[in-house]
C-alpha positions in Angstrom: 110.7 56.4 125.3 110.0 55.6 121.5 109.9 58.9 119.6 110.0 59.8 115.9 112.1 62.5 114.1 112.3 62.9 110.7 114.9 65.8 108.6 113.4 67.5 105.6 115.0 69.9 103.7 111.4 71.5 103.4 109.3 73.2 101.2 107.5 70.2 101.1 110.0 67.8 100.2 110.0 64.1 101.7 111.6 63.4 104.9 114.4 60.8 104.4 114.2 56.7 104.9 113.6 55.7 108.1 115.9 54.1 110.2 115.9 51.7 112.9 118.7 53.2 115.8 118.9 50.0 117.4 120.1 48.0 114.7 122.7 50.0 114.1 126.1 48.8 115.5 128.6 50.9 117.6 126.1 54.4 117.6 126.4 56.2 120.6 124.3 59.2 121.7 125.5 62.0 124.3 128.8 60.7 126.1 128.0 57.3 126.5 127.2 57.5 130.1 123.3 56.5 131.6 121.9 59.1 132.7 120.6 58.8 136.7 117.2 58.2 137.2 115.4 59.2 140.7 111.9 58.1 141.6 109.9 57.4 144.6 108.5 54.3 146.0 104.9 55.4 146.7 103.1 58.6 147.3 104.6 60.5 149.9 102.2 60.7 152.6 102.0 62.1 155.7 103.2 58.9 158.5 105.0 57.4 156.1 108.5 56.7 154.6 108.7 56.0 150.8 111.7 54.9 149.3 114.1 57.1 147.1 114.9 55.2 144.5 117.9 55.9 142.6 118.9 53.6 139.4 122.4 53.9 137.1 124.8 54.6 139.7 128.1 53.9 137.8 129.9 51.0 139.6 132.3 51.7 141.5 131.0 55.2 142.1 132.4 56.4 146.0 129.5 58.3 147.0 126.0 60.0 145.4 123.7 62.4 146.7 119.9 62.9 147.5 119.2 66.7 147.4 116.0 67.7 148.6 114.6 71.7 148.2 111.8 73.8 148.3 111.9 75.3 145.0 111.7 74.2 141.4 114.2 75.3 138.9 112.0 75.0 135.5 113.6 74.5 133.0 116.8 73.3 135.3 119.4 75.5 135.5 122.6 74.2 132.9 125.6 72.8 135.2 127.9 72.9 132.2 129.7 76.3 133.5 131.0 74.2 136.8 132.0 71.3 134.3 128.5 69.0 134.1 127.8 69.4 130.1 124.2 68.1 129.8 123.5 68.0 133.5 120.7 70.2 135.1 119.5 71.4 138.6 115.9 71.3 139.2 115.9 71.7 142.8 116.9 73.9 145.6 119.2 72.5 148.0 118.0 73.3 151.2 118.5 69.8 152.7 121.0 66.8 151.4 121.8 63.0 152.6 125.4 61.9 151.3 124.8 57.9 150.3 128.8 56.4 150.8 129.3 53.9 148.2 126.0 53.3 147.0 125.0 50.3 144.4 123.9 51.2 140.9 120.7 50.9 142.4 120.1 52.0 145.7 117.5 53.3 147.9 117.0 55.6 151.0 113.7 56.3 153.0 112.3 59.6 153.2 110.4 59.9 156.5 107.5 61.9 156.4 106.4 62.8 159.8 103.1 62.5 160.8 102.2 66.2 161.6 99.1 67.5 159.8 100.9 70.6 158.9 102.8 69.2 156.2 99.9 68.7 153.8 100.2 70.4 150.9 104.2 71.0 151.1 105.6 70.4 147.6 109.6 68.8 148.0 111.5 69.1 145.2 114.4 66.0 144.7 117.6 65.0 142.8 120.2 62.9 143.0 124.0 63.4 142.2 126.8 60.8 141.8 130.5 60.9 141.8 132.4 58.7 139.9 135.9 58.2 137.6 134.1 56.9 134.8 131.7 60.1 134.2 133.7 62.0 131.3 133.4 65.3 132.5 135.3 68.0 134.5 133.6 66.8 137.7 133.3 63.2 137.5 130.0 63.6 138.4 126.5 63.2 136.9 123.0 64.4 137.9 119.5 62.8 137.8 115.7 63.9 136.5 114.1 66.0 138.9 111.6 64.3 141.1 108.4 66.7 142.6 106.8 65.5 145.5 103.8 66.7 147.3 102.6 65.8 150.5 99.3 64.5 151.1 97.3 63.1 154.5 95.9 60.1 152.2 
């Protein structure tokens, strides 16, 4: 997403020149790495089966997760302590499907079942990857936080 920031050293002082970050050769932010990205399909209603969606797998990663929960950790809760710097968990994990060898973009269905009861149940989602090339402690890497609620239409 396009954003501006601008550094002052204030009391009403100019902000410096601005800058164009994509021109600029060899700048990295963060580690490097793209960040996993989790989405749905469609709307998750009751009867069907969206797709998880789940883009920037690193290649040649040997298996990823879809976690699924009941409860939303807002803000996420920081992963660095179990060796995840810059990683969060927005979700419970009351329910997970292990994806073996997935593609950098893959996709799994989530069957809703058509039961009545389930309207208005809010599922929280996120997905996790394992690979070599993540530079952290874990080799592993964690997606935005995806909240679904369930609807009869």
């Amino acid at each position: 997403n396009d954003g501006i920031v601008g550094f002052s050293a204030g009391g009403g002082q100019a902000t410096t020149a601005p800058v164009d970050w994509s021109t600029l050769s060899g700048y990295i932010t963060g580690d490097g790495t793209t960040p996993l990205h989790l989405s749905a399909s469609a709307r998750p209603v009751i009867g069907t089966s969206p797709n998880m969606l789940i883009d920037n797998v690193p290649a040649g990663s040997p298996i990823a997760a879809l976690v699924f929960g009941l409860t939303k950790f807002d803000p996420g809760i920081d992963l660095t302590s179990i060796g995840m710097p810059g990683c969060s968990q927005y979700s419970s994990t009351e329910a997970t499907v292990l994806l073996i060898a997935p593609t950098p973009s893959t996709s799994r269905p989530f069957v809703i079942p058509n039961s009545p009861g389930l309207a208005g149940v809010m599922i929280k989602a996120q997905a996790l990857s394992l690979s070599p090339s993540i530079p952290n402690a874990l080799n592993a890497n964690a997606s935005n936080g995806l909240e679904m609620f369930i609807d009869i239409n």
